[in-house]
C-alpha positions in Angstrom: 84.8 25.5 32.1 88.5 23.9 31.0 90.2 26.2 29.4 91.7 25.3 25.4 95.4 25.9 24.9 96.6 26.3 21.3 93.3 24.7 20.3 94.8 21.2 21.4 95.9 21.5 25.0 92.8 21.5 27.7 93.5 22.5 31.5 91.6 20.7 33.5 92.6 20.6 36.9 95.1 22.6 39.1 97.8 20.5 40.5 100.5 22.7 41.9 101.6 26.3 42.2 104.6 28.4 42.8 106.1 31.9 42.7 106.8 31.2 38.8 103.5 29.4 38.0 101.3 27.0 38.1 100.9 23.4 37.1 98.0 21.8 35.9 96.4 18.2 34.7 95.6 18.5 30.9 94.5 16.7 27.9 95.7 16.7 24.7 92.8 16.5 21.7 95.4 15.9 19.2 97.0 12.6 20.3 94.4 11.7 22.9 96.4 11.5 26.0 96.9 12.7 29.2 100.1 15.7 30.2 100.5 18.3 32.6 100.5 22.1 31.4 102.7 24.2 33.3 101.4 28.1 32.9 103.6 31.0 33.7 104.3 35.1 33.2 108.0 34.6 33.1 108.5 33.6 29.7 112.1 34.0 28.9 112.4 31.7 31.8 109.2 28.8 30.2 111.9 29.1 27.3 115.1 28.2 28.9 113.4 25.1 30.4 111.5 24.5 27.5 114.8 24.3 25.6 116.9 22.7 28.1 114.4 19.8 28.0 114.4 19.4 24.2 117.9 19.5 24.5 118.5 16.4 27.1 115.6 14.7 24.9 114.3 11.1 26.1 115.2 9.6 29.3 113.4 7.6 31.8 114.0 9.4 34.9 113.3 12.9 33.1 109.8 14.1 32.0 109.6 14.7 27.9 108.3 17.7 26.6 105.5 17.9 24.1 105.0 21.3 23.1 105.9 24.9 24.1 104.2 28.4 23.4 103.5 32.1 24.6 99.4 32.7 24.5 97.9 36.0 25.9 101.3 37.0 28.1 101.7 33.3 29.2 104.3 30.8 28.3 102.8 27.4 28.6 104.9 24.1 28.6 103.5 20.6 27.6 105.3 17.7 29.3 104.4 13.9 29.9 102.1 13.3 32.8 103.4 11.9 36.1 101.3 10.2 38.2 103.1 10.6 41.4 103.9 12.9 44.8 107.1 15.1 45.5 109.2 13.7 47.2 108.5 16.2 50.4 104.9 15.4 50.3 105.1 11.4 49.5 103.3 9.0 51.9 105.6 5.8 50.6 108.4 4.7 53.4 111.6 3.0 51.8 113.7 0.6 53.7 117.3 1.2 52.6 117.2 -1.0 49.5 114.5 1.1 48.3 116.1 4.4 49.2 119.4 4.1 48.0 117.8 1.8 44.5 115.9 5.5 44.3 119.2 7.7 44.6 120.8 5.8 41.7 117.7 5.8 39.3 117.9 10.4 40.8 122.0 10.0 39.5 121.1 8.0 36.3 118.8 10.9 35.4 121.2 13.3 36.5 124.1 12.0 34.7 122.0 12.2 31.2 121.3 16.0 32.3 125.0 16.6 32.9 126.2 14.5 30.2 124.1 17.0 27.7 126.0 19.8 29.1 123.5 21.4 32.0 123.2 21.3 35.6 120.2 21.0 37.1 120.7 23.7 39.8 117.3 22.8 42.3 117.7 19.8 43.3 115.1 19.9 46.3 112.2 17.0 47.7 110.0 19.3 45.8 111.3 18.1 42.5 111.7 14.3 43.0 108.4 12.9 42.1 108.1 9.5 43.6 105.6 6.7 41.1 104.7 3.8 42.8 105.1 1.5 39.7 107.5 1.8 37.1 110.0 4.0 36.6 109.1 5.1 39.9 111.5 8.8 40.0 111.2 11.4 38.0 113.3 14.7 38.2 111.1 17.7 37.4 111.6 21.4 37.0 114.5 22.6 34.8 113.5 26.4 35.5 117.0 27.1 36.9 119.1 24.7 35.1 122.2 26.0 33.6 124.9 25.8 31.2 128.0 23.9 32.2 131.0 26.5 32.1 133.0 23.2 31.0 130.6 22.0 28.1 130.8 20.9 24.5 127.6 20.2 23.8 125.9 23.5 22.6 127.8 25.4 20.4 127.0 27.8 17.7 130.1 28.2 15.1 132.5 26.9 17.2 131.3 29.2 20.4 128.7 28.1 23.2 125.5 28.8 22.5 124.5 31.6 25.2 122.0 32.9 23.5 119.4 30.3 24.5 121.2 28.9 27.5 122.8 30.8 30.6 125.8 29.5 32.3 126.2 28.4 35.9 127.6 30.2 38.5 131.0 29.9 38.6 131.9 27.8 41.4 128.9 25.4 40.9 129.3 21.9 39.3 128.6 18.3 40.0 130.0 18.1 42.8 127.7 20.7 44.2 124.0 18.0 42.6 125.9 15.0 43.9 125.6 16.8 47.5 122.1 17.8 47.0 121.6 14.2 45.9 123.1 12.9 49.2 120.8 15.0 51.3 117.8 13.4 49.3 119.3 10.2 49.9 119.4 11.1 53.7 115.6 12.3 53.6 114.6 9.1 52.2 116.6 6.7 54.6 115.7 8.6 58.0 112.7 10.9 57.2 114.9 13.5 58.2 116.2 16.4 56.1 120.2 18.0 56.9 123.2 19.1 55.1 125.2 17.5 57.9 126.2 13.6 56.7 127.1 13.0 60.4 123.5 13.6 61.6 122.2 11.0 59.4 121.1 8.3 61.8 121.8 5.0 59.9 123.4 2.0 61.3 124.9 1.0 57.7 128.7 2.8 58.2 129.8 2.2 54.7 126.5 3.1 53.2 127.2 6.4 55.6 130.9 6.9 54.5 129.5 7.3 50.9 127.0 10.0 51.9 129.8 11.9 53.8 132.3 11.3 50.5 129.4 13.2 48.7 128.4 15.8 51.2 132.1 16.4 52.3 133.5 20.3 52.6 136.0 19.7 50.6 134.8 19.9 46.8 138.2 17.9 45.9 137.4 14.9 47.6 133.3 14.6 46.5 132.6 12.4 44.0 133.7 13.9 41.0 130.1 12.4 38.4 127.0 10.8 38.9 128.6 7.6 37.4 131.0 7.7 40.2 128.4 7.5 42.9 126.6 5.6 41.2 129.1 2.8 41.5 129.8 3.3 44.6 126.2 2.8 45.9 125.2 -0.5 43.6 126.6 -2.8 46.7 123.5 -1.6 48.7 121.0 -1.3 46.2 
């Protein structure tokens, strides 16, 4: 028997689990659509994402929330519905148009995430949900998303606004996603998942260069924002 969140929400079917929760297909009576549910026991954490996502609002490459709310020891968070794969389980093979037209759309959601003042903090294959039509990415999971030390976006009387949000750890910025986002870029042109920008096998040099620029050792000479990479990609897209 589904079970009936809130009097509104029903869980239908399990679609993913974790250490932190679990995920499932739902339906919502009230408007008569489709959204996943994800159910968990650490609630202080359902809040933080909960809140980072109202706070980044509307974007195509980032899930909306619908609802959020603690039942019986369990923090439950609405979302939109994505009728997709991760990334790390996905079935769909990109020739390098398609791969690198992916990485912007993953930087174009990024760049709304930083630009709102967070970081996303687990960027993984796990959380890249692939749609074969339209939009086609989706970033998900904003469990460990952060505060920007730098930010200016939440602030309560003049002070950041810690109370909801927790700050990243010092050391960690954008240059630290735009890596991550290389290595997912890597994963979808070869198949083949390293940190090492030299090990990706592609015969495009320039298109490599770029990748290396973003997975570089030296934090100074990274690209410094999404935008940035973003630009720098377009030529191959």
């Amino acid at each position: 028997m589904s079970k009936l969140i809130n009097n509104q929400y029903e869980m239908q079917k399990l679609v993913g689990h974790g250490k932190k929760g679990e995920v499932f297909k739902g339906y919502d009576h009230s408007n008569q659509k489709t959204v996943a549910i994800k159910k968990t026991k650490s609630i202080s954490r359902a809040k933080s994402e909960a809140l980072v996502m109202e706070a980044y609002g509307s974007h195509q490459y980032l899930p909306e929330i619908y609802d959020f709310m603690v039942e019986k020891g369990y923090a439950y968070i609405v979302m939109e519905w994505i009728d997709g794969e991760p990334l790390n389980k996905s079935s769909i093979k990109y020739d390098e148009k398609n791969a690198v037209e992916n990485t912007i759309k993953i930087l174009e959601g990024l760049d709304h995430l930083h630009k709102n003042g967070f970081l996303h903090c687990d960027l993984k294959r796990g959380n890249i949900m692939l749609i074969e039509s339209k939009p086609n990415v989706k970033i998900i999971d904003f469990g460990r998303s952060k505060l920007m030390r730098n930010n200016e976006k939440h602030k309560v009387n003049g002070k950041k606004d810690n109370r909801a949000f927790k700050p990243a750890e010092k050391g960690y910025g954008i240059t630290d996603e735009l890596n991550k986002v290389a290595v997912l870029c890597g994963y979808m042109l070869t198949g083949k998942k390293t940190k090492n920008p030299k090990k990706i096998n592609i015969t495009n040099q320039k298109l490599q260069k770029i990748l290396i620029q973003a997975m570089g050792g030296d934090k100074n000479k990274r690209y410094k924002t999404a935008e940035e990479m973003i630009t720098a990609l377009k030529p191959f897209a």
